[in-house]
MOPAC internal coordinates of N, CA, C and O (Angstrom, degrees):
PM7 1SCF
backbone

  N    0.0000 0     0.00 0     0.00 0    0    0    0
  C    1.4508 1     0.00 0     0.00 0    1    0    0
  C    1.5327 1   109.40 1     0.00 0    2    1    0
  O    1.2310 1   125.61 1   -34.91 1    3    2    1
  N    0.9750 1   106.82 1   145.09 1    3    2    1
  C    2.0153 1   118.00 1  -176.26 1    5    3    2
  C    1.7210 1   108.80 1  -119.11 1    6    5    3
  O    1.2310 1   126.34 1   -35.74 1    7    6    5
  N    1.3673 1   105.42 1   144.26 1    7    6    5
  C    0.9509 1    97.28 1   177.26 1    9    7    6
  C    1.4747 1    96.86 1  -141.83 1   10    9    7
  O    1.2310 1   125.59 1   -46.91 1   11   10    9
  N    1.6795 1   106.86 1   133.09 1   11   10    9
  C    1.9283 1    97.40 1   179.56 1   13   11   10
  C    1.9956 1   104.74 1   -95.70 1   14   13   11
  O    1.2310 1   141.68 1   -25.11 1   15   14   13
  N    1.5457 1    75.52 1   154.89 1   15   14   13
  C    1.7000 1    95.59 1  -171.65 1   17   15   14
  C    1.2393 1   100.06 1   -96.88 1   18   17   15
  O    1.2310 1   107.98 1   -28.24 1   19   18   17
  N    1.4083 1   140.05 1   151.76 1   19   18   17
  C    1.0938 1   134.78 1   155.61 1   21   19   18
  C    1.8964 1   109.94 1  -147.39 1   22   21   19
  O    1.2310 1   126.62 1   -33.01 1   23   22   21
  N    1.1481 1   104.88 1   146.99 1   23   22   21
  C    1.8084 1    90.99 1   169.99 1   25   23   22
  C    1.6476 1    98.31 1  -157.89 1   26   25   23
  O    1.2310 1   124.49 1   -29.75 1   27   26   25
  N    1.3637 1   108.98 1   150.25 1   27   26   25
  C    1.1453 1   138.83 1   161.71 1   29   27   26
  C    1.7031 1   115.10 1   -39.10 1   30   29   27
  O    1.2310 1   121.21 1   164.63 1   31   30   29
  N    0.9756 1   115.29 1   -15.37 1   31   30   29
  C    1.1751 1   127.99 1  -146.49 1   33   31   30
  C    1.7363 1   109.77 1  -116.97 1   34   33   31
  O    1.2310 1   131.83 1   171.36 1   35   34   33
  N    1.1110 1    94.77 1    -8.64 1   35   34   33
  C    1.9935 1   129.65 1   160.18 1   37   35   34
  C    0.9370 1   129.03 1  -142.57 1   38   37   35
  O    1.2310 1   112.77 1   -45.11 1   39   38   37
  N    1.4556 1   131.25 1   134.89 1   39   38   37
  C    1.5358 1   147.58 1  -140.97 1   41   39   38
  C    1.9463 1    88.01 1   -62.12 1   42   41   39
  O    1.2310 1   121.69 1   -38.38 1   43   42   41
  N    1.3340 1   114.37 1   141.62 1   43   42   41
  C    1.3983 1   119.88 1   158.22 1   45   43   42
  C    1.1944 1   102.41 1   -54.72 1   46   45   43
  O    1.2310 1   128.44 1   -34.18 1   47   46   45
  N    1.6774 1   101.36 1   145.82 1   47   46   45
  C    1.8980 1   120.74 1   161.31 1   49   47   46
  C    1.7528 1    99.36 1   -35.11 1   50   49   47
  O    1.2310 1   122.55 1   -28.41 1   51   50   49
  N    0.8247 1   112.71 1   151.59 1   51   50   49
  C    1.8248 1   134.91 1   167.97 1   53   51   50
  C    1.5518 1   106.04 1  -105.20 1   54   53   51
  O    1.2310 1   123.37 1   169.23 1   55   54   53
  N    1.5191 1   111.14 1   -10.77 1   55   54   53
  C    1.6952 1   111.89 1  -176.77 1   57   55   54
  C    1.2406 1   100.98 1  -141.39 1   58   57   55
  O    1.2310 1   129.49 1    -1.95 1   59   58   57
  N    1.7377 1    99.30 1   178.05 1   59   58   57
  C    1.2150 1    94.86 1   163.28 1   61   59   58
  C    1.8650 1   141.09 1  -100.05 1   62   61   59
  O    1.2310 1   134.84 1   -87.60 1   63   62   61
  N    1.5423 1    88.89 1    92.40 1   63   62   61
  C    1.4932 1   106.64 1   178.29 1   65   63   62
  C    2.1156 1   109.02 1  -148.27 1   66   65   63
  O    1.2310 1   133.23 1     7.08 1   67   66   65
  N    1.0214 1    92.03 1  -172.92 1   67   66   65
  C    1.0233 1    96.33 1   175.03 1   69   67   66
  C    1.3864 1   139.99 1  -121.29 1   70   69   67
  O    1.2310 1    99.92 1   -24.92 1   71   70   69
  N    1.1666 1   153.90 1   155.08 1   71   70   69
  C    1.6932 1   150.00 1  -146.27 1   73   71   70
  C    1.3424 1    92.73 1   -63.58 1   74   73   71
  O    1.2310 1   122.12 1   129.81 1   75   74   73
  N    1.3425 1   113.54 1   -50.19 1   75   74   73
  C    1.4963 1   100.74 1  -159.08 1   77   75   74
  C    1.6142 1    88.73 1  -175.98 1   78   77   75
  O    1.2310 1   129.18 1   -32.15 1   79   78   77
  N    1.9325 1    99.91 1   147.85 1   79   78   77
  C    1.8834 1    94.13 1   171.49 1   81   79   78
  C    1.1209 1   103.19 1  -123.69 1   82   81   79
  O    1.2310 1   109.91 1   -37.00 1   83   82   81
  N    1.4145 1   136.54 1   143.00 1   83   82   81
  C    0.9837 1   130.55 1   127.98 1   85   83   82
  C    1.6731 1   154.50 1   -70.99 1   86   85   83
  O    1.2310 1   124.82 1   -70.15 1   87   86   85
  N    1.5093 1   108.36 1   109.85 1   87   86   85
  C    1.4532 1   120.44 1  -167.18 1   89   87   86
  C    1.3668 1    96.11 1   -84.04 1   90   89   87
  O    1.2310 1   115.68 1   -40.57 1   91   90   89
  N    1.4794 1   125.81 1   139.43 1   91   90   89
  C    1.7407 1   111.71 1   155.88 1   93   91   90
  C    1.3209 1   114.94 1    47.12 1   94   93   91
  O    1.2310 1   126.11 1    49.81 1   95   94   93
  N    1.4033 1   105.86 1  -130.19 1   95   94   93
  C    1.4226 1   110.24 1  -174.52 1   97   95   94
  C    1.6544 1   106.58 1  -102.48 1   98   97   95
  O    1.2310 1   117.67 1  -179.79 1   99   98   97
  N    1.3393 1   122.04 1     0.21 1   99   98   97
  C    1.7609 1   139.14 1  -173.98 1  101   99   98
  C    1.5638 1   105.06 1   -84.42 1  102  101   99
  O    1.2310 1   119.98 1   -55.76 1  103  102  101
  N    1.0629 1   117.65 1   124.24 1  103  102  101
  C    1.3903 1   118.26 1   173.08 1  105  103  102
  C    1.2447 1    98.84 1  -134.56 1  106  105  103
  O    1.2310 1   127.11 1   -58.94 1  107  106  105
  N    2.1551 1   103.93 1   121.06 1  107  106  105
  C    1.4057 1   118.56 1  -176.08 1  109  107  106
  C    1.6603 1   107.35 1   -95.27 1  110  109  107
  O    1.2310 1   109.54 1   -68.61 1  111  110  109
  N    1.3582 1   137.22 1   111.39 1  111  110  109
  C    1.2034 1   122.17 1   164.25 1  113  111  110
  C    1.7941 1   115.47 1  -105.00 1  114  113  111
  O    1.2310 1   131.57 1   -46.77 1  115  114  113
  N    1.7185 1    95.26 1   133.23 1  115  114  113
  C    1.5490 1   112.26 1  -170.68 1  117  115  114
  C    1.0717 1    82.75 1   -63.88 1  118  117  115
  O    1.2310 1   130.74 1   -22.95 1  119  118  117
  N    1.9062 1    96.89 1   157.05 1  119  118  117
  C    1.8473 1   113.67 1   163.33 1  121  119  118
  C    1.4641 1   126.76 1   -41.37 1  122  121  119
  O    1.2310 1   133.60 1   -61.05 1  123  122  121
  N    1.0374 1    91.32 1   118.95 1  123  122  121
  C    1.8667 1    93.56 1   175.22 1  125  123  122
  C    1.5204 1   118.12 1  -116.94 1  126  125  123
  O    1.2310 1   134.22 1   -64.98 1  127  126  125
  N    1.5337 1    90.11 1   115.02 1  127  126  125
  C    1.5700 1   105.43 1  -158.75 1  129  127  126
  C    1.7328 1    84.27 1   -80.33 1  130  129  127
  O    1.2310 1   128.13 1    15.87 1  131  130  129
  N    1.3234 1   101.95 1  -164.13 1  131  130  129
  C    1.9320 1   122.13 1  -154.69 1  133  131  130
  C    1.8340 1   101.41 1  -102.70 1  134  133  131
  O    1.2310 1   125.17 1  -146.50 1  135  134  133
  N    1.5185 1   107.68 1    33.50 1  135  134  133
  C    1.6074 1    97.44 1   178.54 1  137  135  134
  C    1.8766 1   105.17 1   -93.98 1  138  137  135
  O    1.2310 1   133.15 1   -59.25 1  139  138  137
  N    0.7969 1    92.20 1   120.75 1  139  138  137
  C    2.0079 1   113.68 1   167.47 1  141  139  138
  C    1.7729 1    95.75 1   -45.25 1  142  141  139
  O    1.2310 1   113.11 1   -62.69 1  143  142  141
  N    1.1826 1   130.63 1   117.31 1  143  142  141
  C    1.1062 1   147.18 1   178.42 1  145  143  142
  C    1.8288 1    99.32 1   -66.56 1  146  145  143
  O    1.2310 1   123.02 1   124.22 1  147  146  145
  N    1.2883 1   111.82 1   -55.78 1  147  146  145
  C    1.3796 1   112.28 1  -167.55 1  149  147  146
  C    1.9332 1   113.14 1   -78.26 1  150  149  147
  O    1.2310 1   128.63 1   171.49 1  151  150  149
  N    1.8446 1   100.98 1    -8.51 1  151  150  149
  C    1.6450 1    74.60 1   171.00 1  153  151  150
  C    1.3057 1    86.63 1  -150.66 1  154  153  151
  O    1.2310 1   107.86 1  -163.73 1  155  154  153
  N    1.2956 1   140.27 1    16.27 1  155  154  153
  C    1.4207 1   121.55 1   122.43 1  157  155  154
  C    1.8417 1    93.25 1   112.95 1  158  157  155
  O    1.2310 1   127.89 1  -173.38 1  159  158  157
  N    1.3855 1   102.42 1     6.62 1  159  158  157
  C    1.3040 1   111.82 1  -172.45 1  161  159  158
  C    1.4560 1   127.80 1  -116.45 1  162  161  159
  O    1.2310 1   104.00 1   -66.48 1  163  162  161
  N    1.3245 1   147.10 1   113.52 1  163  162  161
  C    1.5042 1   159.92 1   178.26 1  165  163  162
  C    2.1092 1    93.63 1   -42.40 1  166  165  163
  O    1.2310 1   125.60 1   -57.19 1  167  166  165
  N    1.0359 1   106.85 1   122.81 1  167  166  165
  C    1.4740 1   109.10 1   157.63 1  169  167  166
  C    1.4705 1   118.77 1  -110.43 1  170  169  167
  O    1.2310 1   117.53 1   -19.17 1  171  170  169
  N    1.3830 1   122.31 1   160.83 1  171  170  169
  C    1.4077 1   147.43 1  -123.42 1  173  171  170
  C    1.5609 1    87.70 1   -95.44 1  174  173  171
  O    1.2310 1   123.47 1   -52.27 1  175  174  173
  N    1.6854 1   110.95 1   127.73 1  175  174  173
  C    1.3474 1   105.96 1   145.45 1  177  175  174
  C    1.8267 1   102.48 1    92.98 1  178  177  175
  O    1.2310 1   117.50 1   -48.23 1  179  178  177
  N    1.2279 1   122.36 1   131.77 1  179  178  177
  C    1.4911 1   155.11 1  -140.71 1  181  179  178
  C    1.9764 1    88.98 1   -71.35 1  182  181  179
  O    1.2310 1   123.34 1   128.86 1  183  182  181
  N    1.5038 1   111.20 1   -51.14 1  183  182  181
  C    1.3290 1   120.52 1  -156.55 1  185  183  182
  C    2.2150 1   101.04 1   -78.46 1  186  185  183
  O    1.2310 1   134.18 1   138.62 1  187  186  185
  N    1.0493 1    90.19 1   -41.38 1  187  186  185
  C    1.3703 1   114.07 1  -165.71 1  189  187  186
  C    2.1216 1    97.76 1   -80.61 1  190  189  187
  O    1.2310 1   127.23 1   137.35 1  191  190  189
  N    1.1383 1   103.70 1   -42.65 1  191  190  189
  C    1.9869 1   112.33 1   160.36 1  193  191  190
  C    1.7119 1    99.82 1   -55.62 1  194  193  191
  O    1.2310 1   123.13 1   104.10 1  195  194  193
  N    1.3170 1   111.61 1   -75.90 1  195  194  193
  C    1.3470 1   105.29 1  -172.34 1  197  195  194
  C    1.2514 1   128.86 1   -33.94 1  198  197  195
  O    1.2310 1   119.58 1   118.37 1  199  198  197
  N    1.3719 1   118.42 1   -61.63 1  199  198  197
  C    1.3748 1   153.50 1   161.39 1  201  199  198
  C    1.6623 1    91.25 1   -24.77 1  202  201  199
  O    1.2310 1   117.45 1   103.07 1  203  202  201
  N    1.0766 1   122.46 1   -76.93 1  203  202  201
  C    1.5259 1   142.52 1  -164.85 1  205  203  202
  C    1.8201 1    96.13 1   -41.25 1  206  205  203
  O    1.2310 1   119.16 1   112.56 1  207  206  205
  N    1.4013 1   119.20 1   -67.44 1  207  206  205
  C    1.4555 1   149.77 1  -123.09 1  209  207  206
  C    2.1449 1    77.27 1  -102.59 1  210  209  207
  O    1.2310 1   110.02 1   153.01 1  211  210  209
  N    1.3384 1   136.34 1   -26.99 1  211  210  209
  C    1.3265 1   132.21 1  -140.67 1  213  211  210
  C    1.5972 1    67.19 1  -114.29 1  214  213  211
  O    1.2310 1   108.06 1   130.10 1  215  214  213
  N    1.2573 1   139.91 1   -49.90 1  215  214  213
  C    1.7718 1   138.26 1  -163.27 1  217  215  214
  C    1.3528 1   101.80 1   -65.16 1  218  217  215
  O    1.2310 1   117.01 1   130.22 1  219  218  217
  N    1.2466 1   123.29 1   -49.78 1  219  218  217
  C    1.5838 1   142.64 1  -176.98 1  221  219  218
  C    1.8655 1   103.39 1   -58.39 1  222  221  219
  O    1.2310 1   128.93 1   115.25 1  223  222  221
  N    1.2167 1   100.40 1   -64.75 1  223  222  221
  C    1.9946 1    99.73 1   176.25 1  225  223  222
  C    1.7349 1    87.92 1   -64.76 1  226  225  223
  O    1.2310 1   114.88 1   139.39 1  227  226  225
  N    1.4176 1   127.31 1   -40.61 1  227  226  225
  C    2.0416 1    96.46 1   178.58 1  229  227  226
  C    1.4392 1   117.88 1   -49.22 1  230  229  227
  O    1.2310 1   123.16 1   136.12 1  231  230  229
  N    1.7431 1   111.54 1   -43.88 1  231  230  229
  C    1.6320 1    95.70 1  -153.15 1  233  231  230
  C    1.7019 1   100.01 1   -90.76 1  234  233  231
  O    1.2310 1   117.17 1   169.53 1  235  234  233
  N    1.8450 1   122.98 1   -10.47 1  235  234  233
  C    1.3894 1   111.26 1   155.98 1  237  235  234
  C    1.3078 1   118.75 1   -53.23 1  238  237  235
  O    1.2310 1   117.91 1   136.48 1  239  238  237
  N    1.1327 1   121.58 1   -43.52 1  239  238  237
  C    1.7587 1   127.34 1  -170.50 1  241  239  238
  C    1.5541 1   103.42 1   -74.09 1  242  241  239
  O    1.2310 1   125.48 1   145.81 1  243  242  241
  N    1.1331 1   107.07 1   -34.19 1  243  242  241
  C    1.8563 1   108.61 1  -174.77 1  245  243  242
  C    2.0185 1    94.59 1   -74.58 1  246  245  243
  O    1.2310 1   129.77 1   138.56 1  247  246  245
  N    1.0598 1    98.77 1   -41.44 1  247  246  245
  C    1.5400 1    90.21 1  -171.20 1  249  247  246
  C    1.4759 1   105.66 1   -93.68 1  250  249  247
  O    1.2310 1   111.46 1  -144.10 1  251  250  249
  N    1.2748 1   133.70 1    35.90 1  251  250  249
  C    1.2744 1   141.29 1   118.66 1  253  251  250
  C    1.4277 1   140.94 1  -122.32 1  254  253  251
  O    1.2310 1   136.42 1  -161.32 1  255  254  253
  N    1.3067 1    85.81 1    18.68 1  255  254  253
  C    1.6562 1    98.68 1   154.52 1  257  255  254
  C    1.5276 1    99.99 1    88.97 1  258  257  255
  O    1.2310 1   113.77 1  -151.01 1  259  258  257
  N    1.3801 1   129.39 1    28.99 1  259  258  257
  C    1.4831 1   128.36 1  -168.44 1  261  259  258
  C    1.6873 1    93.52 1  -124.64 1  262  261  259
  O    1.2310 1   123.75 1    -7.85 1  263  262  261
  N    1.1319 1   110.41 1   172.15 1  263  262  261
  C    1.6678 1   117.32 1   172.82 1  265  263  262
  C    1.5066 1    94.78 1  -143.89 1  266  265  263
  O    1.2310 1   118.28 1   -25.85 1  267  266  265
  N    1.6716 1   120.89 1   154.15 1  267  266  265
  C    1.4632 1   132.80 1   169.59 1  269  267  266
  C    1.2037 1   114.03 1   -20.97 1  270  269  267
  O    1.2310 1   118.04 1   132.95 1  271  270  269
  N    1.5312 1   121.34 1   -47.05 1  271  270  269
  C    2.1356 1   134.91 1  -156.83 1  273  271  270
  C    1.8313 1    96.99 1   -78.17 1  274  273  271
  O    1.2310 1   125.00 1   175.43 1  275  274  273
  N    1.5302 1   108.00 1    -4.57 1  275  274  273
  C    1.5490 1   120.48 1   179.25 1  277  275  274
  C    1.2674 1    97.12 1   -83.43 1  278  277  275
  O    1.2310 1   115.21 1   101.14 1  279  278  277
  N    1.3962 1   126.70 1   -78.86 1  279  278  277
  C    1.1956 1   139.90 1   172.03 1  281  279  278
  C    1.7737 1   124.03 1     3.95 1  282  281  279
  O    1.2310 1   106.11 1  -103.44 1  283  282  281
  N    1.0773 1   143.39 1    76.56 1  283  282  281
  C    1.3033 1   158.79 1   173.52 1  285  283  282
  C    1.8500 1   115.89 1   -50.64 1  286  285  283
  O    1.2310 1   124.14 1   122.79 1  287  286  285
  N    1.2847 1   109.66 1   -57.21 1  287  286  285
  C    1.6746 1   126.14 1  -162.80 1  289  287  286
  C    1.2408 1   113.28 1  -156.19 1  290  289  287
  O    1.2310 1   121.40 1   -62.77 1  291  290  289
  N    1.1003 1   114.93 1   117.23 1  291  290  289
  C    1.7483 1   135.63 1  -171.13 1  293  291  290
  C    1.6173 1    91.57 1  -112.57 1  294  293  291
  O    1.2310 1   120.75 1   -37.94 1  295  294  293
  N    1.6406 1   116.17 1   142.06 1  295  294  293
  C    1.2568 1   126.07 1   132.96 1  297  295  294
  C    1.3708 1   113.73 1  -123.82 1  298  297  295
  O    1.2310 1   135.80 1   -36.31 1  299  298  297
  N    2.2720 1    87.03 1   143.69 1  299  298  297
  C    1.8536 1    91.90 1  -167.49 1  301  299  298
  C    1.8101 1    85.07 1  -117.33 1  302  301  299
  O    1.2310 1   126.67 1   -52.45 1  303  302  301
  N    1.6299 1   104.79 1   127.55 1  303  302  301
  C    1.5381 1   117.97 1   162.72 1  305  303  302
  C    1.2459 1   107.05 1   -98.80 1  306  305  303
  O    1.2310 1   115.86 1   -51.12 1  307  306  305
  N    1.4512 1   125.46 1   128.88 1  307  306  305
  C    1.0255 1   152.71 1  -162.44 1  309  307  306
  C    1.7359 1   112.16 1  -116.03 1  310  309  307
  O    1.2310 1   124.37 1   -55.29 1  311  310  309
  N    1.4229 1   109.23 1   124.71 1  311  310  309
  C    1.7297 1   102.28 1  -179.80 1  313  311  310
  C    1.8516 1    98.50 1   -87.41 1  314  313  311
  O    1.2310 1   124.48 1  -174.64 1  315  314  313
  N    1.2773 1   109.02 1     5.36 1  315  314  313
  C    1.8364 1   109.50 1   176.67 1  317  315  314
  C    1.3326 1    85.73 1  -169.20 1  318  317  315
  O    1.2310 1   126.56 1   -30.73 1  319  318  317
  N    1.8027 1   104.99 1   149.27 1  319  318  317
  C    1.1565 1   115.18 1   136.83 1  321  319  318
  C    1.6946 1   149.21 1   -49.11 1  322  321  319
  O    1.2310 1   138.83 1   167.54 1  323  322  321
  N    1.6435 1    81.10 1   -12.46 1  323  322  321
  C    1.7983 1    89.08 1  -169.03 1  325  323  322
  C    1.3255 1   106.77 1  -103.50 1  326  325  323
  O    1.2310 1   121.35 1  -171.38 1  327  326  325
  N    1.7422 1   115.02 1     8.62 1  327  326  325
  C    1.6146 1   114.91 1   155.85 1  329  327  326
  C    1.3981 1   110.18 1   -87.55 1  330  329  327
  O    1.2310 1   123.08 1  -179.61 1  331  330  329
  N    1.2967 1   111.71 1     0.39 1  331  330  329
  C    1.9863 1   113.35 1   178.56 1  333  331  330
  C    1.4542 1   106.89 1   -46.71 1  334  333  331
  O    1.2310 1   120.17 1   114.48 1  335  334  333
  N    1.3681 1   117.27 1   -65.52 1  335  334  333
  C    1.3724 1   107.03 1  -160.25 1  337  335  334
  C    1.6263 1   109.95 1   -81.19 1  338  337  335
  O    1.2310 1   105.33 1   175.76 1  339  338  337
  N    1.4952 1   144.78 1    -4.24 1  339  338  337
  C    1.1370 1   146.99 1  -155.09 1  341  339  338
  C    2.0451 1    78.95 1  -107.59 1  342  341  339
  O    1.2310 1   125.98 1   136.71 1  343  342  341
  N    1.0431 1   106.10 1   -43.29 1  343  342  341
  C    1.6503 1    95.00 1  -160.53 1  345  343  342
  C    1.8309 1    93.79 1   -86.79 1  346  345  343
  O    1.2310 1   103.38 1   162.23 1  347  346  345
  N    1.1576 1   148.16 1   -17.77 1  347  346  345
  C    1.0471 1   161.20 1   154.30 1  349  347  346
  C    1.6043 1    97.57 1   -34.67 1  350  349  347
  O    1.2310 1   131.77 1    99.14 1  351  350  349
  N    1.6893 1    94.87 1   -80.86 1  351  350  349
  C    1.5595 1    86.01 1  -170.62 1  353  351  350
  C    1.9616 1   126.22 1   -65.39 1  354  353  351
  O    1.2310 1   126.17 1  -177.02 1  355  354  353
  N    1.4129 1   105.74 1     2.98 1  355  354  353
  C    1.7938 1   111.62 1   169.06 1  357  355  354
  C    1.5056 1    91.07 1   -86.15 1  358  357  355
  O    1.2310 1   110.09 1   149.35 1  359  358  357
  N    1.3757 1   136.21 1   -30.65 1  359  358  357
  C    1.8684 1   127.13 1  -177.46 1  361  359  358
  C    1.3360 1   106.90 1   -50.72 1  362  361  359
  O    1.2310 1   141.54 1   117.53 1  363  362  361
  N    1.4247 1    75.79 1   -62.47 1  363  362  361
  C    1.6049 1    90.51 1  -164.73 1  365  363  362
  C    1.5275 1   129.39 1   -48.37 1  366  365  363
  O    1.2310 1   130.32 1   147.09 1  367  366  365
  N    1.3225 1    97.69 1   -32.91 1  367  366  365
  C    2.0616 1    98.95 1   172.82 1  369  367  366
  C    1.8661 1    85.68 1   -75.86 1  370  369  367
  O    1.2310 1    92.05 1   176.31 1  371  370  369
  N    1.2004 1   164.95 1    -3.69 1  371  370  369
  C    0.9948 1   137.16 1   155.54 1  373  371  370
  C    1.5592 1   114.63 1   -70.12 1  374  373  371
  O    1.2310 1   117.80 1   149.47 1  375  374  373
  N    1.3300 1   121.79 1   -30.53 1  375  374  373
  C    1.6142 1   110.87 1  -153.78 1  377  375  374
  C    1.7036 1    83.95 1  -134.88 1  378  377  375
  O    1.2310 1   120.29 1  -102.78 1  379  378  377
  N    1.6715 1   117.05 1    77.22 1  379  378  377
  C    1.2170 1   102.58 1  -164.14 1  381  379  378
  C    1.9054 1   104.34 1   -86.63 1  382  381  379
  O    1.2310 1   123.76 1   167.27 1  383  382  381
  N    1.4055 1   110.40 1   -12.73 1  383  382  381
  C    1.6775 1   118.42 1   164.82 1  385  383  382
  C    1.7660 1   106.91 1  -132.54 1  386  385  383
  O    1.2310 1   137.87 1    -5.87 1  387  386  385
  N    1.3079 1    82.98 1   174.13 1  387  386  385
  C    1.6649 1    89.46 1  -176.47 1  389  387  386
  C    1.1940 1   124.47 1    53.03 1  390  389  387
  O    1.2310 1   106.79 1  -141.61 1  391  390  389
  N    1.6154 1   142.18 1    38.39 1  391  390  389
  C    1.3114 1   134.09 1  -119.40 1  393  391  390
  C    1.9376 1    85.45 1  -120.79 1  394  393  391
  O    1.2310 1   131.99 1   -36.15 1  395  394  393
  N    1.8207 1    94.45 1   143.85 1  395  394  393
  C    1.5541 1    81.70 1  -152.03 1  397  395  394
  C    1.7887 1    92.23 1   -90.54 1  398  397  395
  O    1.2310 1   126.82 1     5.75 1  399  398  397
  N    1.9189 1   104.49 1  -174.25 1  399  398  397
  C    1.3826 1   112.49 1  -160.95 1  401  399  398
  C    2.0044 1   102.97 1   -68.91 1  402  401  399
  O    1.2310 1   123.54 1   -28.55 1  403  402  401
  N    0.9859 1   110.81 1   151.45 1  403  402  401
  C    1.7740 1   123.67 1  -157.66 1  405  403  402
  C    1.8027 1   113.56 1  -137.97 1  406  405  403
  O    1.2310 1   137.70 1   -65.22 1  407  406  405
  N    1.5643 1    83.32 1   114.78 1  407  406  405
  C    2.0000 1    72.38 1   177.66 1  409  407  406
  C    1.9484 1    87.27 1  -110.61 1  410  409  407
  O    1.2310 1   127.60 1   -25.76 1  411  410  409
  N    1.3117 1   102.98 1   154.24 1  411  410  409
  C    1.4898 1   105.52 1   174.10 1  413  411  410
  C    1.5087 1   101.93 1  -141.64 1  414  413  411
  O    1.2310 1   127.22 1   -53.31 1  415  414  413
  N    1.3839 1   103.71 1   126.69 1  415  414  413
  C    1.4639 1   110.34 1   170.33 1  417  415  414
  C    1.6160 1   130.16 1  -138.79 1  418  417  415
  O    1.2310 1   121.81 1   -16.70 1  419  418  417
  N    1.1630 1   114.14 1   163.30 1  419  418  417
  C    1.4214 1   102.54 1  -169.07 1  421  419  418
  C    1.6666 1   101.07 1  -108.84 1  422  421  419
  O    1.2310 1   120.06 1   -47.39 1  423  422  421
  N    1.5155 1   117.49 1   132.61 1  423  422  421
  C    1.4161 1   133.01 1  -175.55 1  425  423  422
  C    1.3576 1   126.44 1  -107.73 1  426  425  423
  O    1.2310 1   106.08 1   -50.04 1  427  426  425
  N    1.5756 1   143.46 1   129.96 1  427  426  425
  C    1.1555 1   151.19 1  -170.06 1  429  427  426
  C    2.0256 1    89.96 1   -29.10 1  430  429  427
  O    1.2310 1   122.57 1   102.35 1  431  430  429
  N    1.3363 1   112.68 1   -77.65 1  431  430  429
  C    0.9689 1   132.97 1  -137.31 1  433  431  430
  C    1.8105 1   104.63 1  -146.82 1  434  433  431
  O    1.2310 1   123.80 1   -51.20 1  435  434  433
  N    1.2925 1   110.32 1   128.80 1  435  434  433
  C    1.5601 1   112.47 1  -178.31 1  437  435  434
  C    1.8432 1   106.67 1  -127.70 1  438  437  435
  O    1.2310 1   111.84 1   -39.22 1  439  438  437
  N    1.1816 1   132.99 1   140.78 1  439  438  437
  C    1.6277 1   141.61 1  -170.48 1  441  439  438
  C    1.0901 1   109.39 1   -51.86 1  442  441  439
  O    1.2310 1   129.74 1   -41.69 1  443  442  441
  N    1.5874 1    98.84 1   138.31 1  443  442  441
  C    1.8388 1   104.43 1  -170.63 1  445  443  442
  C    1.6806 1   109.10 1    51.44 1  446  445  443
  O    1.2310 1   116.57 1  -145.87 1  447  446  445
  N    0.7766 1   124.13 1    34.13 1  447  446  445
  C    1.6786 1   128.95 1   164.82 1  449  447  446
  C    1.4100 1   106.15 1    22.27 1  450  449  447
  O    1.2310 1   135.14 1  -118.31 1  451  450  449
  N    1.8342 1    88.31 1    61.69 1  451  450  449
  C    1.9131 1   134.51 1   153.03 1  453  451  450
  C    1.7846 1    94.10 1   -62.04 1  454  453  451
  O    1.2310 1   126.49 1   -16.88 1  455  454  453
  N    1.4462 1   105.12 1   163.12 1  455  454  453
  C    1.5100 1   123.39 1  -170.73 1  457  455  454
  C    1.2842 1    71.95 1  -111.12 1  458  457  455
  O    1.2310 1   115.65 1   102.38 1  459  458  457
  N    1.6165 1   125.87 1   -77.62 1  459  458  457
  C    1.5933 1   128.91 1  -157.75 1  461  459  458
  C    1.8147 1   110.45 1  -106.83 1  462  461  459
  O    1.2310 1   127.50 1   -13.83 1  463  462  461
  N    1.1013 1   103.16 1   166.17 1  463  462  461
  C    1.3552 1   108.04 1   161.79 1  465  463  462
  C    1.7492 1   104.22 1  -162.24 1  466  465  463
  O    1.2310 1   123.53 1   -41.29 1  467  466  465
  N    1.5350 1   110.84 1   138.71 1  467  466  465
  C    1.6737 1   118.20 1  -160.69 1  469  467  466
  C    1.4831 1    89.94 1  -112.99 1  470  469  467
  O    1.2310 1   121.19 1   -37.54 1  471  470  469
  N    1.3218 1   115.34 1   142.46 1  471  470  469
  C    1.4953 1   121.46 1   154.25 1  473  471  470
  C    1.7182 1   115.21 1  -122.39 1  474  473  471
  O    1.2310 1   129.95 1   -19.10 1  475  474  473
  N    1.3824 1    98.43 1   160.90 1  475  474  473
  C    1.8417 1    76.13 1  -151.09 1  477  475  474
  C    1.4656 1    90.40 1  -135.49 1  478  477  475
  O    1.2310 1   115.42 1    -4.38 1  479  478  477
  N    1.0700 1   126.30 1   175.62 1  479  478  477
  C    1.8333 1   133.40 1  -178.94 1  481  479  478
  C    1.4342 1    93.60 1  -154.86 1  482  481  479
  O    1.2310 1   125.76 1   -51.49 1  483  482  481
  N    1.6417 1   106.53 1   128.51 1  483  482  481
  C    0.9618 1    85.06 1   171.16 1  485  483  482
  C    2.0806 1   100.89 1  -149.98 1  486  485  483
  O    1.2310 1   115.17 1   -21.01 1  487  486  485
  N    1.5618 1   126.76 1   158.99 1  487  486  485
  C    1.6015 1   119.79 1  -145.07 1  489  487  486
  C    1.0444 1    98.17 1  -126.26 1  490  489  487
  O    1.2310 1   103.77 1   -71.79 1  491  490  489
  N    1.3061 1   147.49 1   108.21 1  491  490  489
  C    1.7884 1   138.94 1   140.09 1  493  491  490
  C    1.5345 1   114.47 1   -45.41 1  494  493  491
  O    1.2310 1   121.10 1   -62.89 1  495  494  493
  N    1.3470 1   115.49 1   117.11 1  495  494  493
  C    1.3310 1   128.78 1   170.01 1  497  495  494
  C    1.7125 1    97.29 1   -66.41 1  498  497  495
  O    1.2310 1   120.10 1   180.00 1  499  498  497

């Protein structure tokens, strides 16, 4: 059985999908690019996107009852490689142990001409 998550509290889908589903005990959340939920707007710069896009996967996970130490497998899309290490170090104060498995890649082009966008998996024991 699935159940979709959604909250106010992260930018609405831009497509047609949904914030995030919950399977079982698996909760899939779609990429969440760097838009500010409360004014609907992308802010400036790789560190300040991340930052944005890492608050957005908090209040999906908070509004299904999961926290980061849930979190299993992140993918980070990258509009350059040379935001790797600047958006790395905004991850990293999220998952400062136990930090789950990570593919990172760099993409032609990411929505609304986002620097990053995170997709996240995340498991209730």
């Amino acid at each position: 059985m699935k159940k979709i998550i959604n909250t106010p509290k992260a930018p609405a889908a831009i497509g047609p999908y949904s914030q995030a589903v919950l399977a079982g005990n698996t909760l899939y959340i779609s990429g969440q690019v760097p838009i500010n939920p409360a004014t609907g707007k992308i802010p400036e710069g790789i560190t300040e996107q991340t930052e944005q896009v890492m608050q957005n996967i908090k209040a999906i996970l908070d509004e299904a009852g999961f926290t980061f130490q849930d979190v299993v497998k992140s993918t980070c899309l990258l509009a350059s490689m040379d935001y790797f290490k600047p958006m790395n170090e905004v991850y990293a104060k999220y998952y400062p142990t136990e930090c789950p498995a990570r593919a990172a890649f760099a993409v032609q082009a990411l929505p609304l001409g986002a620097l990053v966008e995170i997709e996240t998996i995340a498991v209730k024991n």
